[in-house]
C-alpha positions in Angstrom: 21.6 -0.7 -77.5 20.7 0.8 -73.9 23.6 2.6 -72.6 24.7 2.6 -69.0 25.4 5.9 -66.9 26.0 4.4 -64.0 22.9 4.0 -62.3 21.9 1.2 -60.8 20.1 -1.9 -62.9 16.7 -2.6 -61.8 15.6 -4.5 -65.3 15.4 -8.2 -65.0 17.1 -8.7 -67.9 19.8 -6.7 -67.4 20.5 -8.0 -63.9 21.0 -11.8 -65.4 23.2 -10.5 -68.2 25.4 -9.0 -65.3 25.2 -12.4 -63.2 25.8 -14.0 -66.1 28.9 -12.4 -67.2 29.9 -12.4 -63.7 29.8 -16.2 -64.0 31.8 -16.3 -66.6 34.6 -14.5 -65.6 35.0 -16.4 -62.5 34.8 -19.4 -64.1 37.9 -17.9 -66.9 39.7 -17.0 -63.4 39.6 -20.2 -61.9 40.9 -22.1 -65.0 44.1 -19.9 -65.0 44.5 -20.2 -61.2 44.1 -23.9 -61.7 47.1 -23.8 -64.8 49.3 -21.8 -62.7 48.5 -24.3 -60.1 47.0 -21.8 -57.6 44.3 -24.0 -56.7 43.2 -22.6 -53.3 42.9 -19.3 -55.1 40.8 -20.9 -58.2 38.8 -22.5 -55.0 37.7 -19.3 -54.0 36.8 -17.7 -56.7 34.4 -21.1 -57.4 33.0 -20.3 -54.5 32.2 -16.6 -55.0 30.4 -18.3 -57.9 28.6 -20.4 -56.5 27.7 -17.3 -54.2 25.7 -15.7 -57.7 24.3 -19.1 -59.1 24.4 -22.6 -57.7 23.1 -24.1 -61.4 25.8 -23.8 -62.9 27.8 -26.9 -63.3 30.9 -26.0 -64.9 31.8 -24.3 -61.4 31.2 -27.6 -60.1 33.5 -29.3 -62.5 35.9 -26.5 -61.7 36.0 -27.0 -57.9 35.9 -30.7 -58.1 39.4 -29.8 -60.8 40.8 -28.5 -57.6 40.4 -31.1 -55.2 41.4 -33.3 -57.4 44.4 -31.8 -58.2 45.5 -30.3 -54.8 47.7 -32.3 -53.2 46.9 -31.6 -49.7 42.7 -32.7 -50.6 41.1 -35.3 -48.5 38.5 -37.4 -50.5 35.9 -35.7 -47.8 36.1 -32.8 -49.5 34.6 -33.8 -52.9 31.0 -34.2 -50.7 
């Protein structure tokens, strides 16, 4: 196992392994913003995301949990 010393990744691999994770923790943030019904805060960190990687479509089910469940959503926002 390759350890880190902090210097900057450069390796491919190790880049999407970081993205990745990254991913993952936003999407474990936005389901406890979305139980403590925080949903503009879940909303955002959807969005920052999206912002690493736009394939993945549990952050879409996520933010379309949101709107659905924020009472001051319009239908327009689910476009």
């Amino acid at each position: 196992m390759k350890e880190w010393n902090g210097e900057e990744l450069h390796e491919t691999a190790d880049l999407d392994m970081r993205k990745s994770l990254l991913v993952q923790l936003y999407l474990n943030m936005a389901a406890a913003y979305i139980n403590l019904h925080h949903y503009k805060l879940a909303e955002q960190v959807i969005n920052d995301g999206l912002a690493l990687s736009d394939r993945v479509s549990q952050l879409y089910f996520r933010k379309a949990q949101c709107i659905g469940l924020c009472k001051n959503s319009t239908l327009e926002q689910l476009y």
